[in-house]
Every structure is written in C-alpha cells, then in structure tokens.
C-alpha positions, 0 to 999 in steps of 0.5 A: 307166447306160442312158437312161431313155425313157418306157415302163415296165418291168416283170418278174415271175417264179414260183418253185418254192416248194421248195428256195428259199435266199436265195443263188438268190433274191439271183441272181435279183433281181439278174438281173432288176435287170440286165434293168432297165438297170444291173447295179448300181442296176437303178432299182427303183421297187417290189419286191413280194412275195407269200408262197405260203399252204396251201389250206383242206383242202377245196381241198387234197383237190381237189389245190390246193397253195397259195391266195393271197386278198385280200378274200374271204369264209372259205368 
C-alpha cells in the first residue's frame, strides 16, 4: 500500500440520479477507492451517502427537480 502522509484526502462525486445500478455505483467506489491509494483496501475512514428528495410542488413548478434539507422549517 502507498505511504500514508499527513494530509487528508477527500472525493466526492454527483451523479446523474437516473439510470443508476449497482454495478456503476460498485465501479464508481472502487474507482475512487483506487484514487485513495490501494485498489484493494482504498482505507476509507468515512463513506457518506446522500439520498436525493422530490421538491415540494411550490418548487417543483419553479423547475427544482430534487431538494435536499436539514434543519429547516416546512414552508
């Protein structure tokens, strides 16, 4: 495995929410797992997952196609 300095490493990605499978999602965590420093532990410390969420229809209408929130008020 590659030798670990101090300076943290970091990825994020933004996918395309339609036509996703598992197989791409699979690829694309290993890809960047490999990015990290092993292609075959990759050392991930903390793996986040954000599910996208429909927009109210107030937004919707506006042309939102996905809101994602954490502590606010409902309209």
């Amino acid at each position: 495995m590659a030798s670990q300095s101090g300076a943290a490493k970091f990825a994020a990605v933004a996918l395309n929410p339609s036509g996703q499978n598992l197989d791409a999602i699979h690829k694309i965590v290993t890809t960047i797992l490999a990015r990290g420093g092993c292609g075959k532990c990759g050392r991930a410390a903390y793996l986040r997952v954000d599910f996208l969420g429909d927009p109210p229809p107030e937004l919707a209408k506006e042309g939102v196609i996905s809101l994602i929130e954490q502590g606010l008020k409902a309209g």
